[in-house]
MMTF fields as JSON, N, C-alpha, C and O atoms, coordinates in Angstrom:
{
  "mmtfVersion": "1.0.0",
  "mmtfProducer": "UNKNOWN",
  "numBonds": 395,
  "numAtoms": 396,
  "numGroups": 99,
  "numChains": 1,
  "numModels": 1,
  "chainsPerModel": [1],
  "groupsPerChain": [99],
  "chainIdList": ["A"],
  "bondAtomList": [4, 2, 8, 6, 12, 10, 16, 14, 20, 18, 24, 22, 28, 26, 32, 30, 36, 34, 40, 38, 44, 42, 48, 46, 52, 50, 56, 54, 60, 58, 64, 62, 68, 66, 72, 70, 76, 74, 80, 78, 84, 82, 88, 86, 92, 90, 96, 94, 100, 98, 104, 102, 108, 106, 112, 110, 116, 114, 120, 118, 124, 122, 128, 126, 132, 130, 136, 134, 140, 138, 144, 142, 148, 146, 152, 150, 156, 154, 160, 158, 164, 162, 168, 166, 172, 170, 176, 174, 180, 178, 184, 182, 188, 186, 192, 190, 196, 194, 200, 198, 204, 202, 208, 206, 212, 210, 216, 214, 220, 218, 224, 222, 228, 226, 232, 230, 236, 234, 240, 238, 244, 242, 248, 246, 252, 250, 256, 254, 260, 258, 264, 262, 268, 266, 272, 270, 276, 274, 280, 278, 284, 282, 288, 286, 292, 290, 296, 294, 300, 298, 304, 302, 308, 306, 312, 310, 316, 314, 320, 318, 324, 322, 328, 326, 332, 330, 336, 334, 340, 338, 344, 342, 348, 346, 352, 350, 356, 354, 360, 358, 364, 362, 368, 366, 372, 370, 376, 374, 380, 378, 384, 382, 388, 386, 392, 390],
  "bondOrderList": [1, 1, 1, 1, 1, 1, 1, 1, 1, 1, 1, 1, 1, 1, 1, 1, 1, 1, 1, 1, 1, 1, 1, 1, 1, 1, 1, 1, 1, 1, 1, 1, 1, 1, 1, 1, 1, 1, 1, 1, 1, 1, 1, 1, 1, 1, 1, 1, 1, 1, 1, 1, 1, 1, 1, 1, 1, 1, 1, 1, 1, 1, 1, 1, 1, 1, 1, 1, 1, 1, 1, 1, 1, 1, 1, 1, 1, 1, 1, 1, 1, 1, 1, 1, 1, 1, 1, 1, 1, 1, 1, 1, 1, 1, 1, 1, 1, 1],
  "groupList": [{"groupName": "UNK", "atomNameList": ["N", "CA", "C", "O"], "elementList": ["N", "C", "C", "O"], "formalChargeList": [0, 0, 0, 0], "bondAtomList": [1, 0, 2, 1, 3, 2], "bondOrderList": [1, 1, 2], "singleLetterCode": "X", "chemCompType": "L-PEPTIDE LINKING"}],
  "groupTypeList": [0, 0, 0, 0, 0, 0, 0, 0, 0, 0, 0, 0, 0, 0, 0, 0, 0, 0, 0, 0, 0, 0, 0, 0, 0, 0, 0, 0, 0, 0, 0, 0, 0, 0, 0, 0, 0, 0, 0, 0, 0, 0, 0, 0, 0, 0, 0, 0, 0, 0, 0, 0, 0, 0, 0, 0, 0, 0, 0, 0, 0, 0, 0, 0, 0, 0, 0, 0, 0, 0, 0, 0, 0, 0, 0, 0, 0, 0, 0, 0, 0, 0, 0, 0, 0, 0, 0, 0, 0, 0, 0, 0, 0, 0, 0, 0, 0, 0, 0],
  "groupIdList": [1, 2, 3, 4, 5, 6, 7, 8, 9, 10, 11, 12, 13, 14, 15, 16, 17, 18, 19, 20, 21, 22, 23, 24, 25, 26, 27, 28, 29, 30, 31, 32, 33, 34, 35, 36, 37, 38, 39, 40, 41, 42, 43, 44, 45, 46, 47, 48, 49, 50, 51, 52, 53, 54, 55, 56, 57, 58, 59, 60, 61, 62, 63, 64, 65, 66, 67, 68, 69, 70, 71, 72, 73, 74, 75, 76, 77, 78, 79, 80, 81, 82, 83, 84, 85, 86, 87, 88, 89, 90, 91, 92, 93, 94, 95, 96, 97, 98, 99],
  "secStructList": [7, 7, 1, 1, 7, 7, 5, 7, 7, 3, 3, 7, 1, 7, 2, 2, 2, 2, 6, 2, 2, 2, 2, 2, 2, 2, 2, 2, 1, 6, 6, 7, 5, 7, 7, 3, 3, 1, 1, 2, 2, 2, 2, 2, 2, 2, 2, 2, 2, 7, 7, 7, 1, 7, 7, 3, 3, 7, 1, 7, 7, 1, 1, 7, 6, 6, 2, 2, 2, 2, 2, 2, 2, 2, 2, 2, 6, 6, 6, 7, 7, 7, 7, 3, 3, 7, 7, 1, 1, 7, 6, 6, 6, 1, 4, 4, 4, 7, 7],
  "xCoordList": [49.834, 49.048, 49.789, 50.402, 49.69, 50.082, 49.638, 48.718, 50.197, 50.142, 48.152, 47.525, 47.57, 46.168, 45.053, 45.185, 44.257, 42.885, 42.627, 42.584, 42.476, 41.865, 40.195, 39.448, 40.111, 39.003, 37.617, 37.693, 36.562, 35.425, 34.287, 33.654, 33.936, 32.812, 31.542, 31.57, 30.674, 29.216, 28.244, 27.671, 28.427, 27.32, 25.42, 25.327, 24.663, 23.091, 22.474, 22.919, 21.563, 20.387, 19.393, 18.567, 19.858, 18.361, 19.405, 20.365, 18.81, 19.861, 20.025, 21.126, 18.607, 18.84, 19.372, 19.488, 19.71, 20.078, 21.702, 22.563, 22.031, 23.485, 24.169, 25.396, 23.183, 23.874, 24.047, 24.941, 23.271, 23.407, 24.691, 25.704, 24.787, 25.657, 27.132, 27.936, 27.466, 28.546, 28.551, 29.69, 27.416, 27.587, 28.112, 29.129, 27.679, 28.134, 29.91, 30.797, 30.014, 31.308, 32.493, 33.218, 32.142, 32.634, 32.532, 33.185, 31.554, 31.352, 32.56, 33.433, 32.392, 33.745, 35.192, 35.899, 35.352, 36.665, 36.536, 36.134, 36.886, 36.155, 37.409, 37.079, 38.231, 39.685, 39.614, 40.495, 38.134, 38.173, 37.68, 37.005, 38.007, 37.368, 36.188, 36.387, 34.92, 34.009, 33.051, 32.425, 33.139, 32.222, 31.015, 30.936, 29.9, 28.815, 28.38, 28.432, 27.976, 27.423, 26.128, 25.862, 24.939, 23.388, 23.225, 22.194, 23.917, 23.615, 25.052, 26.134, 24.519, 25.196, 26.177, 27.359, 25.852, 26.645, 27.822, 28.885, 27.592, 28.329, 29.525, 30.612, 28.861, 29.567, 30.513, 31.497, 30.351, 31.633, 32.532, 33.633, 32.287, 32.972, 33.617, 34.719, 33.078, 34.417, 35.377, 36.477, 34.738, 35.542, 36.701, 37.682, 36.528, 37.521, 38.289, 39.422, 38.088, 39.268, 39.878, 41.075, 39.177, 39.649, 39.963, 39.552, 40.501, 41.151, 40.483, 40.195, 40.141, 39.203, 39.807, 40.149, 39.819, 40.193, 39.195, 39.608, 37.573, 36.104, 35.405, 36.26, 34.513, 33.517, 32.328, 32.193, 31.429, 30.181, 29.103, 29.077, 28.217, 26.842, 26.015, 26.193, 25.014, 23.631, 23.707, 23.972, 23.441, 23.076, 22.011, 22.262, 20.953, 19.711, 19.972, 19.988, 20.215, 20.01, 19.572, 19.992, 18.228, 17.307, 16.012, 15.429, 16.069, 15.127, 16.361, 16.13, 17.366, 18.587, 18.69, 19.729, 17.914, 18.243, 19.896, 20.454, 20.461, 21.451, 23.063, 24.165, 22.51, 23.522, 25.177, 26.366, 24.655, 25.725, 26.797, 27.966, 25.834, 26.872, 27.511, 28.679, 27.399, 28.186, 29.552, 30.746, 28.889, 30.144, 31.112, 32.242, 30.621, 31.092, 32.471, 33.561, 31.945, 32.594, 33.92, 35.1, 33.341, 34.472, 34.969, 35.639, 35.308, 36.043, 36.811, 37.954, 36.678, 37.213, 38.206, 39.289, 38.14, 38.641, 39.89, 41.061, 39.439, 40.624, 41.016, 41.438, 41.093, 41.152, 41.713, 42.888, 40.34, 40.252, 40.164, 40.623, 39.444, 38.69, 37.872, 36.901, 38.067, 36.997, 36.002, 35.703, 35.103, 33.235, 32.44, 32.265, 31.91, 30.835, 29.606, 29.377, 28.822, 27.399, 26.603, 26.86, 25.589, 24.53, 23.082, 22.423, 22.496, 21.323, 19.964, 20.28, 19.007, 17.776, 18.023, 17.439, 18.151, 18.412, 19.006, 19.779, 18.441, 19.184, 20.405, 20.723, 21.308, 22.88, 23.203, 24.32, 22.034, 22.657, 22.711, 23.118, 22.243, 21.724, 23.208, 23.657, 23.819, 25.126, 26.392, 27.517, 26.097, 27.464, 28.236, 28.881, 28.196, 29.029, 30.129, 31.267, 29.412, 30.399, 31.426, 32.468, 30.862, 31.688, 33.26, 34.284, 33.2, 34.474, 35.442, 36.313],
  "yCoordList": [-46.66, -47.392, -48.681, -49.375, -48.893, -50.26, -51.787, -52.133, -52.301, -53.984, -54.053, -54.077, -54.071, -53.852, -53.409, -52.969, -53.57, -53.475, -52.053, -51.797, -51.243, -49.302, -49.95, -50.808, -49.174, -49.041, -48.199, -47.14, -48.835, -47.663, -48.108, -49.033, -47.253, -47.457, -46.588, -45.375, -47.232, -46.557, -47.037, -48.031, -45.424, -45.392, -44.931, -43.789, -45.398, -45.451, -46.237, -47.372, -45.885, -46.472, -47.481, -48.27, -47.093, -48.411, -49.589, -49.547, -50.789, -51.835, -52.126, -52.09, -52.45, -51.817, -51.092, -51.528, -49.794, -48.905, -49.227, -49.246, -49.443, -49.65, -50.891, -50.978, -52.148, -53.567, -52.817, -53.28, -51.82, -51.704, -50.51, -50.809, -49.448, -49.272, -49.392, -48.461, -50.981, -51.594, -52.446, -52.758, -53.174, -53.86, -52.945, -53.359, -51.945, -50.928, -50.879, -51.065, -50.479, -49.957, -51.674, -51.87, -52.32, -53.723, -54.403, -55.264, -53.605, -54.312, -53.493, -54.024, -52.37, -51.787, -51.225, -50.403, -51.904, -51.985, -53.148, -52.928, -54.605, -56.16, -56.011, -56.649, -55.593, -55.584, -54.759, -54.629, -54.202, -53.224, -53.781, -54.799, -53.18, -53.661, -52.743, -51.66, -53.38, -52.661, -52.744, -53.736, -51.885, -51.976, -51.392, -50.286, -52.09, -50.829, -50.647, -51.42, -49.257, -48.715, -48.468, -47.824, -48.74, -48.718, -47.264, -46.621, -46.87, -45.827, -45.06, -45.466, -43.578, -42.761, -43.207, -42.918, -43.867, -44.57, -45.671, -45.689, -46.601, -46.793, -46.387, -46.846, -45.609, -44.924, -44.443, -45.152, -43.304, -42.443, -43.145, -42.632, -44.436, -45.63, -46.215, -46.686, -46.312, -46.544, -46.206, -46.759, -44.402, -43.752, -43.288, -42.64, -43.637, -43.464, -44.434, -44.097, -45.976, -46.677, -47.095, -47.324, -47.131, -47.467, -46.395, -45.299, -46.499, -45.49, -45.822, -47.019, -45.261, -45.384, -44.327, -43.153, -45.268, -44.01, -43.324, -42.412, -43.733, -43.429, -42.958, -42.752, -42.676, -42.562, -41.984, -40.88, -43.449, -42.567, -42.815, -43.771, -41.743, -41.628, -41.142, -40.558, -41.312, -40.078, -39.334, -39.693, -38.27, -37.244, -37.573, -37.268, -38.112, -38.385, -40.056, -40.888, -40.273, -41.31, -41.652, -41.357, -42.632, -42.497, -41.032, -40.353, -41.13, -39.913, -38.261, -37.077, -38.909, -37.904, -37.012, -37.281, -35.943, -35.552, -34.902, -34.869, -34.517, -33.634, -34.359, -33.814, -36.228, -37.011, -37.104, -37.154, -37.096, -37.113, -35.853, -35.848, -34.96, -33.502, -33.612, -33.427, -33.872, -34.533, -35.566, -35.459, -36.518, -37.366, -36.388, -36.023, -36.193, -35.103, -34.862, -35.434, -33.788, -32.854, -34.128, -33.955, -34.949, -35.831, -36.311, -36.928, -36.665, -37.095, -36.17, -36.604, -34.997, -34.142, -33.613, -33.248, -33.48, -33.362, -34.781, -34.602, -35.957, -36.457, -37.303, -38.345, -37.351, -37.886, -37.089, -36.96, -36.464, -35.624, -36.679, -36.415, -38.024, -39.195, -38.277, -37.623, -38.239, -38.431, -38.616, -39.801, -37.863, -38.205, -37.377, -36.219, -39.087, -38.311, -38.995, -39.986, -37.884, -37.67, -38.47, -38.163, -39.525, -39.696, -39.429, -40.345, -38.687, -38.295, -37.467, -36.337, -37.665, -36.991, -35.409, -36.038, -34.872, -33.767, -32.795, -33.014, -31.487, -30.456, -30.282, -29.985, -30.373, -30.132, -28.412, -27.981, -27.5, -26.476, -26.367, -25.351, -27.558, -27.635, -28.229, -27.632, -28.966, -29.605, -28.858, -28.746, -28.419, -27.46, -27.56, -28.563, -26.584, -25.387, -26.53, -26.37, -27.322, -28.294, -29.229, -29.814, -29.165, -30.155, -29.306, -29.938, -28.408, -27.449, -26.924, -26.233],
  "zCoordList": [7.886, 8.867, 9.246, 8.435, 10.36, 10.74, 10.401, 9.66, 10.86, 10.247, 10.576, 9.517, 11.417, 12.451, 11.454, 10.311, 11.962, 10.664, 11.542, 12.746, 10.271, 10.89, 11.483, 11.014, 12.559, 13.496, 12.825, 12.201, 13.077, 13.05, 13.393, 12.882, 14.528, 15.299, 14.876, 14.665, 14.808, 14.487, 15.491, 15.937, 15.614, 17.077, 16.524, 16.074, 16.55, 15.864, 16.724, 16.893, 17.29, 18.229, 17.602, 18.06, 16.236, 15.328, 14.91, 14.14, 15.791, 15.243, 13.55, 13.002, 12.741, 11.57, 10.392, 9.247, 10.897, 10.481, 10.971, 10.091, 12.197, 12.266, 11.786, 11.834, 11.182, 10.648, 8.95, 8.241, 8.46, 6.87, 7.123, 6.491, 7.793, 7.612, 8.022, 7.979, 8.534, 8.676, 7.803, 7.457, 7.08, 5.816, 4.7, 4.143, 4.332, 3.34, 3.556, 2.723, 5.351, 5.437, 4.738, 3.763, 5.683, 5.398, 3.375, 2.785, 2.983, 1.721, 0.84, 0.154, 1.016, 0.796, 1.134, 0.552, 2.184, 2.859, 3.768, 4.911, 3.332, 3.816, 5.039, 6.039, 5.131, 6.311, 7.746, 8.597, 7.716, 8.637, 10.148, 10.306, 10.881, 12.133, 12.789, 13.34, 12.626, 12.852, 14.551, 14.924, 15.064, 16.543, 16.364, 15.83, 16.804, 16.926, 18.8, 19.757, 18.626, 19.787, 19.765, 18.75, 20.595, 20.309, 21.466, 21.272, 22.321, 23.697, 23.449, 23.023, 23.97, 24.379, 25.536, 25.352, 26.698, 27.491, 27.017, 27.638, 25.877, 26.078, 24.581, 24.229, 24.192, 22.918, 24.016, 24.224, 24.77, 25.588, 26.13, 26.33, 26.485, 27.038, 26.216, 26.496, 25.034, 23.977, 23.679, 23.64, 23.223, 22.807, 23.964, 23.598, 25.269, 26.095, 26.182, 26.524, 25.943, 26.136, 24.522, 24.343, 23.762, 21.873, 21.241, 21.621, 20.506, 19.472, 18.282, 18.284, 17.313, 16.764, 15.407, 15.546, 13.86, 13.289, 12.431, 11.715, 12.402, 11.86, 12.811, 13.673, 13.198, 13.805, 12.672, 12.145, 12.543, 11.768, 12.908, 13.683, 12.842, 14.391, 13.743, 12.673, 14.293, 14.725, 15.895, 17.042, 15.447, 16.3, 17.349, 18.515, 17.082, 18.037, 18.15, 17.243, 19.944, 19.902, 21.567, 22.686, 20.84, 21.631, 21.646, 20.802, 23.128, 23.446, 23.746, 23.995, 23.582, 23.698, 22.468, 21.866, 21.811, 20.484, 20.449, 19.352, 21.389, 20.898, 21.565, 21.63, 22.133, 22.497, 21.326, 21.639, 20.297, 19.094, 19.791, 20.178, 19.716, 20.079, 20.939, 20.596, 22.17, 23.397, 22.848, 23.129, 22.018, 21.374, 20.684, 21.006, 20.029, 19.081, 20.08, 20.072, 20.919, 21.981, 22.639, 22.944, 22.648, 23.354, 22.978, 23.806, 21.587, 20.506, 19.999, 19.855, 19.639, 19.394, 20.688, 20.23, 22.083, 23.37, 23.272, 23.606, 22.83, 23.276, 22.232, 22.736, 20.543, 19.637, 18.469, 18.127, 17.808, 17.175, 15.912, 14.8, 16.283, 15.073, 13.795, 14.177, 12.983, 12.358, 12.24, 12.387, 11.985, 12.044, 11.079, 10.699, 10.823, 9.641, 10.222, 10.916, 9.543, 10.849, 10.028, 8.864, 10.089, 9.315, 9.51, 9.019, 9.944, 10.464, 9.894, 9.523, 9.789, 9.367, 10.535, 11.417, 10.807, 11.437, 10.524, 9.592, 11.009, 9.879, 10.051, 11.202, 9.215, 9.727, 9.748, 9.462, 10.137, 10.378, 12.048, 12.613, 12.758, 13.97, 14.394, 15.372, 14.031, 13.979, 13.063, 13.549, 11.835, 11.202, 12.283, 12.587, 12.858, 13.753, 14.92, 15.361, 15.037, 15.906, 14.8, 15.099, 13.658, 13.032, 12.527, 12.266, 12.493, 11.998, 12.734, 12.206]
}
């Protein structure tokens, strides 16, 4: 890795839920550079101009249940980042995209 602090964006619609898990990420890796995304809008907007070497999300965000999957799809299309999903959703509803 380069001289540059590794990237990771966590995209989660509950402000809440996205400050604990960038405290977690940060409490154990204090060097990292962390973004959060609250919308599907402007998650895709990220992920199109940043490089990014994490991506942790939810699948449902907002009234969008299956917005994650879309990310998913476009991260994988022009990255191929890393993502780990954190979500109350069944992951057999998601598996199949993650592989």
């Amino acid at each position: 890795m380069s001289n540059t602090a590794a990237r990771v964006a966590i995209i989660e619609d509950d402000p809440p839920t996205s400050d604990q898990l960038k405290g977690w990420i940060l409490s154990a890796r204090p060097g990292l550079h962390v973004d959060q995304w609250f919308t599907r809008d402007e998650a895709e907007a990220a992920i199109a101009r940043e490089r990014y070497d994490l991506v942790v999300m939810d699948i449902e965000l907002g009234r969008e249940r299956h917005a994650g999957v879309a990310l998913i799809n476009a991260i994988n299309k022009q990255h191929g980042t890393p993502v780990l999903v954190v979500s109350a959703m069944p992951a057999t509803i998601y598996r199949s995209i993650m592989k």
